[in-house]
Residue frames as qw, qx, qy, qz and C-alpha x, y, z in Angstrom:
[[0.450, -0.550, -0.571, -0.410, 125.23, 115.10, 93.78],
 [0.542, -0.572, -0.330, 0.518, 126.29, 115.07, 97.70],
 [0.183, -0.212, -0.095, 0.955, 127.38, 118.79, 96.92],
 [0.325, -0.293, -0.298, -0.849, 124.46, 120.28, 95.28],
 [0.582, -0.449, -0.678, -0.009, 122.32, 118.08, 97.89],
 [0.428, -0.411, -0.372, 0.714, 124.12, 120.34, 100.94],
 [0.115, 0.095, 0.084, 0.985, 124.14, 123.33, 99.22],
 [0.329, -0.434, -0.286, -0.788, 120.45, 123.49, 98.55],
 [0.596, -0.573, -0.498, 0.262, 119.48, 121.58, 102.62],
 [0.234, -0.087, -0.250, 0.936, 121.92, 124.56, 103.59],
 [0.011, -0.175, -0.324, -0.930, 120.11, 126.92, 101.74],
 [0.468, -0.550, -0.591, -0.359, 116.57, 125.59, 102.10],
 [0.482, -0.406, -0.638, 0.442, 116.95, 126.01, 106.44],
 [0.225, -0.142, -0.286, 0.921, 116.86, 130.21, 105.85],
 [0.291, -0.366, -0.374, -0.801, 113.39, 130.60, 105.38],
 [0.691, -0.507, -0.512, -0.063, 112.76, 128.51, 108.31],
 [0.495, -0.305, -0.451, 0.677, 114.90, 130.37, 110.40],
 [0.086, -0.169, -0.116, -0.975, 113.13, 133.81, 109.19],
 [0.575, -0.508, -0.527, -0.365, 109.76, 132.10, 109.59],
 [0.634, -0.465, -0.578, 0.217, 110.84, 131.92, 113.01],
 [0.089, -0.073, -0.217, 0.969, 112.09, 135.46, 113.96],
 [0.131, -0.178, -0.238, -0.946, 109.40, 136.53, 112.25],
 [0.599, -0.367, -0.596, -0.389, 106.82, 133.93, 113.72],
 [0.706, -0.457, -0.457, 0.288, 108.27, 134.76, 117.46],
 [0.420, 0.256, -0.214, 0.844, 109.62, 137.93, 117.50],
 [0.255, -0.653, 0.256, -0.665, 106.91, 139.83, 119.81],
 [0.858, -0.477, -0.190, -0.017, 107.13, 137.00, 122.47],
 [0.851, 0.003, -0.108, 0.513, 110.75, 136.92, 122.24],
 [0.294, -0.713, 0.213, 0.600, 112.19, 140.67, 121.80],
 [0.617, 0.678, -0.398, -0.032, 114.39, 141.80, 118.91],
 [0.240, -0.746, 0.602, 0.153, 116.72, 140.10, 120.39],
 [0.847, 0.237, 0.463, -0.108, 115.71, 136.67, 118.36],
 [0.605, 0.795, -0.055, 0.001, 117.70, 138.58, 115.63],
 [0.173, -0.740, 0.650, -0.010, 120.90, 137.83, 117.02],
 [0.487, -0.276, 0.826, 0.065, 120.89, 134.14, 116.85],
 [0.699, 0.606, 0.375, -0.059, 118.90, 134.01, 113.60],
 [0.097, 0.934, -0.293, -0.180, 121.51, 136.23, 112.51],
 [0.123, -0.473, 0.866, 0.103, 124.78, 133.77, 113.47],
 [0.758, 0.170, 0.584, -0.236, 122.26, 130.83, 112.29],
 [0.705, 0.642, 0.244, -0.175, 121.99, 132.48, 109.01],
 [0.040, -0.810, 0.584, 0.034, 125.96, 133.36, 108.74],
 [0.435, -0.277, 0.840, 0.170, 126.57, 129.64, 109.45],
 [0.702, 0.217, 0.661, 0.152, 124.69, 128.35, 106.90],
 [0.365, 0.873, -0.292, -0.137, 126.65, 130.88, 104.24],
 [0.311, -0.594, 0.742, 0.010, 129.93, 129.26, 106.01],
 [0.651, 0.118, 0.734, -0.157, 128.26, 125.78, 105.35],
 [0.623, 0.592, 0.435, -0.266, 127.40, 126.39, 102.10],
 [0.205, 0.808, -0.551, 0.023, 130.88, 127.91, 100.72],
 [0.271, -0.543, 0.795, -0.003, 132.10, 124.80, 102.08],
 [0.717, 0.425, 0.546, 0.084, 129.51, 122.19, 99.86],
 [0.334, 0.896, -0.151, -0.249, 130.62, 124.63, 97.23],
 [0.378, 0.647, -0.661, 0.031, 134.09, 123.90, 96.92],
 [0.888, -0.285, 0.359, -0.020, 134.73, 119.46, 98.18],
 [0.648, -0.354, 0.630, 0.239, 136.67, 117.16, 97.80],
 [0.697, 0.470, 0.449, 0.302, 135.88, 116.56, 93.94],
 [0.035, 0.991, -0.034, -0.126, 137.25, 120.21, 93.85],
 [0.473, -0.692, 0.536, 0.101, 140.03, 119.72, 95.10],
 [0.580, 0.091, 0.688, 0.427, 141.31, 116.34, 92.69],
 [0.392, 0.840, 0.367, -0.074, 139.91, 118.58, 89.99],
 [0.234, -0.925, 0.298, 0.015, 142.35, 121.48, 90.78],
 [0.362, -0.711, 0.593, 0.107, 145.46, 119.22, 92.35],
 [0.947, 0.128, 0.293, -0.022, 144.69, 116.15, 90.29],
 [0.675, 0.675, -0.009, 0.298, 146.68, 116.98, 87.03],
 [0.101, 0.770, -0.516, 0.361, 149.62, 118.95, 88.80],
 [0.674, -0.473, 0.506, -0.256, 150.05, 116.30, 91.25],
 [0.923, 0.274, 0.264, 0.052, 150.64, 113.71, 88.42],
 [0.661, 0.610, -0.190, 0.392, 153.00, 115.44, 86.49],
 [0.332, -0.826, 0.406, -0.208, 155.03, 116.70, 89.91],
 [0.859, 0.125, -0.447, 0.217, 157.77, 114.57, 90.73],
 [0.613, 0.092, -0.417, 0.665, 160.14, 114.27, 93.96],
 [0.161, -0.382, -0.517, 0.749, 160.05, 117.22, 96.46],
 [0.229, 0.039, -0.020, -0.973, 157.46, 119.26, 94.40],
 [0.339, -0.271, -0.890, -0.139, 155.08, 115.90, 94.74],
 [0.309, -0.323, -0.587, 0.675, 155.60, 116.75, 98.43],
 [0.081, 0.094, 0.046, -0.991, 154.52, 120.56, 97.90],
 [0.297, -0.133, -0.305, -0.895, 151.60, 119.76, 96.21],
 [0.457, -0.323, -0.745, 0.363, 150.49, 117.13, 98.75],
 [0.177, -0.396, -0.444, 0.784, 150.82, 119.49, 101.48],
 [0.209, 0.067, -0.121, -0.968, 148.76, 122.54, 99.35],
 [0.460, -0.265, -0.687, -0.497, 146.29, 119.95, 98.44],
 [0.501, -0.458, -0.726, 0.114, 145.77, 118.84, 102.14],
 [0.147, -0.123, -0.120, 0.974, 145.88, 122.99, 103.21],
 [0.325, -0.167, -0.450, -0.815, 142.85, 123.50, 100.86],
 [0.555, -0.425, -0.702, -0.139, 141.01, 120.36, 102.26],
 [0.331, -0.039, -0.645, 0.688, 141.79, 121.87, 105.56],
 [0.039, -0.094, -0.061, 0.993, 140.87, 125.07, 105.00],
 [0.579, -0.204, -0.490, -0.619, 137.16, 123.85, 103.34],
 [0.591, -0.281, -0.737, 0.168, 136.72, 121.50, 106.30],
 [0.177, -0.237, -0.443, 0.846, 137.12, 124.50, 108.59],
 [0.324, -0.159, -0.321, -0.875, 134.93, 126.70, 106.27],
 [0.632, -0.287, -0.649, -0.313, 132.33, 123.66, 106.70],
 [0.438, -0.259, -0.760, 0.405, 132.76, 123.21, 110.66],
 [0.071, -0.220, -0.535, 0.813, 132.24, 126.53, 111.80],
 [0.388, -0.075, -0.514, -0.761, 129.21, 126.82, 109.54],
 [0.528, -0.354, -0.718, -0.284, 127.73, 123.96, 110.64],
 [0.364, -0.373, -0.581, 0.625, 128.54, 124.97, 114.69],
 [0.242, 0.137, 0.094, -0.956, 126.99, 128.58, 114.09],
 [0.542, -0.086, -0.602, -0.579, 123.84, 127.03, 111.83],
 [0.702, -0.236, -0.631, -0.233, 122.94, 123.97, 114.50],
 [0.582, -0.088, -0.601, 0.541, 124.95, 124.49, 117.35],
 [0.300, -0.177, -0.391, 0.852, 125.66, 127.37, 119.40],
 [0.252, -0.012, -0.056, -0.966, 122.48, 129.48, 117.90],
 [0.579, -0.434, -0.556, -0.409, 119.83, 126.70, 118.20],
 [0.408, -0.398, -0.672, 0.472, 120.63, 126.72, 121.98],
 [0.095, 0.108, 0.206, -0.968, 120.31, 130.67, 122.06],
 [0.252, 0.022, -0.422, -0.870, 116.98, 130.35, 120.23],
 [0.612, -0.217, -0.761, -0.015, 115.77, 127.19, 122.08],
 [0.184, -0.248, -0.486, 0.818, 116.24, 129.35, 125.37],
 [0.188, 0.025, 0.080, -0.979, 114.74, 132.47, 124.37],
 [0.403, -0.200, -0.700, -0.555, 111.92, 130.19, 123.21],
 [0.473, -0.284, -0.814, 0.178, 111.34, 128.90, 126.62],
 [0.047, -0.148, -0.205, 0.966, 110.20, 131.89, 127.33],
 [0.306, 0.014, -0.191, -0.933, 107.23, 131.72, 125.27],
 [0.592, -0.148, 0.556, -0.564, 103.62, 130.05, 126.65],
 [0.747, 0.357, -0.073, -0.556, 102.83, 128.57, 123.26],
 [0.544, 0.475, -0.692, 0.014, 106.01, 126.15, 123.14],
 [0.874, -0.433, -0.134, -0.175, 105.90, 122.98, 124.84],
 [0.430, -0.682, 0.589, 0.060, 109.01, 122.03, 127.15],
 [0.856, 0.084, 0.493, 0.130, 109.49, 119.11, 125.57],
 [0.713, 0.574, 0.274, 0.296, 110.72, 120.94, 122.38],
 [0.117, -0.956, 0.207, -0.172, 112.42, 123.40, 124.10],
 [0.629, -0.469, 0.612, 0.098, 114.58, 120.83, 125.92],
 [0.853, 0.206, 0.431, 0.208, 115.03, 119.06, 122.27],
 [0.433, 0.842, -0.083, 0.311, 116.18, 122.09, 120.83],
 [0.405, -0.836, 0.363, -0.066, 118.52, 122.93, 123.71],
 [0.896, -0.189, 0.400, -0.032, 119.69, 119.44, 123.67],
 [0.764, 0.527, 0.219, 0.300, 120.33, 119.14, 120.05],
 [0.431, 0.848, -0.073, 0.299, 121.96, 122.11, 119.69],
 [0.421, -0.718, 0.545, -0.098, 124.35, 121.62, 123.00],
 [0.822, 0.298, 0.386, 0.293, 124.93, 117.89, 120.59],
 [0.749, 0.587, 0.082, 0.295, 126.18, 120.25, 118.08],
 [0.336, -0.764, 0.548, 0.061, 129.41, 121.59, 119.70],
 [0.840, -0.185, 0.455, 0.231, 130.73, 118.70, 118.79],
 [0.523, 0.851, -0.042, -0.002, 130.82, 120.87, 115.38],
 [0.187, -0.969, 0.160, -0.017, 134.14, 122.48, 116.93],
 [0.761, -0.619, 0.194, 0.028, 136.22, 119.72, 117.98],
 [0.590, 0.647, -0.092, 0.474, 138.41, 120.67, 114.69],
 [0.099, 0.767, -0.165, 0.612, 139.64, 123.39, 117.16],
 [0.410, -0.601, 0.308, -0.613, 139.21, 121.99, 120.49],
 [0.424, 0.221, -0.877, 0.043, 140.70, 118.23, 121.14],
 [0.661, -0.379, 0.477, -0.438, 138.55, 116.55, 123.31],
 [0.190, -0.300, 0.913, -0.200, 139.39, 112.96, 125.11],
 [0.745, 0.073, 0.593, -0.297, 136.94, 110.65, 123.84],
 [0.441, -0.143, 0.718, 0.519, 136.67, 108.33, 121.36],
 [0.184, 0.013, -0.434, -0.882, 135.70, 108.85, 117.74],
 [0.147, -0.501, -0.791, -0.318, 131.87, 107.07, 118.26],
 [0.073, -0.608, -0.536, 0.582, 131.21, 109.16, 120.83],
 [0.042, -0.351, 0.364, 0.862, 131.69, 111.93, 118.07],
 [0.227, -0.187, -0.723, -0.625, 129.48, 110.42, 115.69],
 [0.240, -0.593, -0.762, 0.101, 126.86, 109.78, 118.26],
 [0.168, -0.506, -0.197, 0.823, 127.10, 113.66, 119.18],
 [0.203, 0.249, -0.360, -0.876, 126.48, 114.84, 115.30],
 [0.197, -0.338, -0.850, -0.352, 123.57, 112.14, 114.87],
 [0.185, -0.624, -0.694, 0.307, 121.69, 113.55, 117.89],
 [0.064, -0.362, 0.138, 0.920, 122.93, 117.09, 116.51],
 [0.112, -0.120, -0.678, -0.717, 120.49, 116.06, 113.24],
 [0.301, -0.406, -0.859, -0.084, 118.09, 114.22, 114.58],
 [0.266, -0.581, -0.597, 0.484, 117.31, 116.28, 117.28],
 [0.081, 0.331, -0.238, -0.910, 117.73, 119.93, 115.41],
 [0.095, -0.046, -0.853, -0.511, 115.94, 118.27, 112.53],
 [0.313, -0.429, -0.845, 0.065, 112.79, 117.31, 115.16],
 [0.199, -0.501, -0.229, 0.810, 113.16, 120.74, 116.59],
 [0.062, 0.230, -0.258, -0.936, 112.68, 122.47, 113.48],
 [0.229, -0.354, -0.779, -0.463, 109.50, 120.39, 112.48],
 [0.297, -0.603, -0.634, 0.382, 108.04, 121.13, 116.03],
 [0.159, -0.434, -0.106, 0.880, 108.54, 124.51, 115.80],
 [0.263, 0.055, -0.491, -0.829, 106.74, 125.00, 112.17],
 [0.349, -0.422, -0.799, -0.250, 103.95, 122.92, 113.31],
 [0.300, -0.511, -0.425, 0.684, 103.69, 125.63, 116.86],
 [0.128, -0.411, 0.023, 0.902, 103.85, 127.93, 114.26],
 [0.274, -0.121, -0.657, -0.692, 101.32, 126.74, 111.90],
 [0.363, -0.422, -0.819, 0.141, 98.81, 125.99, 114.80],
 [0.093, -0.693, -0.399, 0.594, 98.72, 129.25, 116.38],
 [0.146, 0.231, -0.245, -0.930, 98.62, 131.31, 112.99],
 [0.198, -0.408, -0.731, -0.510, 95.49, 129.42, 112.15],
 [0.278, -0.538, -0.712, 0.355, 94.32, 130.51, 115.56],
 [0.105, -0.538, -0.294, 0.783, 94.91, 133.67, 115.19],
 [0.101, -0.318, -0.761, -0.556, 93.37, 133.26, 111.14],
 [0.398, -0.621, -0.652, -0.173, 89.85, 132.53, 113.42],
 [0.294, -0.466, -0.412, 0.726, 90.14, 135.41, 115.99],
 [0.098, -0.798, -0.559, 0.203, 87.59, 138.15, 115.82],
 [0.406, 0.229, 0.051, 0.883, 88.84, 141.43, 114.73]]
């Protein structure tokens, strides 16, 4: 259930990032299409990685891993925890393109536009400078592991709060512009 649950949350987040090119793109430029772009990339990455988990994986290594014995135990150990790697990467840099590094580009360019309140600018920014923490597969940082967890909760929460604000900016001013005069 926890994999078909990601897949379709992945899945479900690229209409809302299209709503937004499309619901900001003359304030913003084309250039809005760049981070919608790596947004929409991570949450392929992200989604290849709910695809194949952990229940994969014992699926797969389960049976050969039983009948192995002695140094080919060992082998399949190691291949099994290669795979998990390799999905765990799949799954980080997904989620760091999807929440991270493209809700700040997108949270910027926003602040650009008259209709968006600071406040939600600075929650997108926020959140999405939270998700870095995506990375820290690749990049060891000194702290301890709550700080981590406190880094991807504000990464939801705050992304999460962002994206309602932003559909509710964007349902408000298309009814205005619904009632405008032609």
């Amino acid at each position: 259930m926890y994999t078909w649950g990601g897949i379709l949350g992945s899945l479900m987040v690229i209409p809302v990032f299209l709503a937004l090119f499309q619901g900001f793109r003359r304030e913003t430029g084309s250039i809005l299409a760049v981070p919608i772009t790596f947004a929409i990339v991570g949450v392929a990455f992200l989604t290849m990685g709910f695809m194949v988990d952990t229940g994969s994986m014992i699926y797969y290594f389960g049976p050969a891993m039983a009948a192995a014995e002695g140094s080919d135990a060992e082998l399949m150990m190691k291949a099994a925890q290669l795979a998990q790697d390799s999905i765990e990467v799949t799954w980080a840099i997904g989620s760091f393109l999807a929440y991270g590094g493209s809700i700040v580009w997108i949270a910027i360019l926003l602040s650009r536009v008259s209709r968006m309140p600071r406040w939600l600018n600075w929650t997108g920014i926020i959140g999405g400078l939270a998700g870095f923490i995506w990375i820290v597969r690749f990049v060891p940082v000194p702290a301890p592991q709550s700080v981590g967890i406190i880094l991807l909760m504000m990464n939801i929460v705050l992304v999460m709060v962002w994206l309602v604000g932003l559909s509710i900016v964007l349902a408000r001013s298309g009814d205005e512009e619904s009632v405008q005069p032609t």
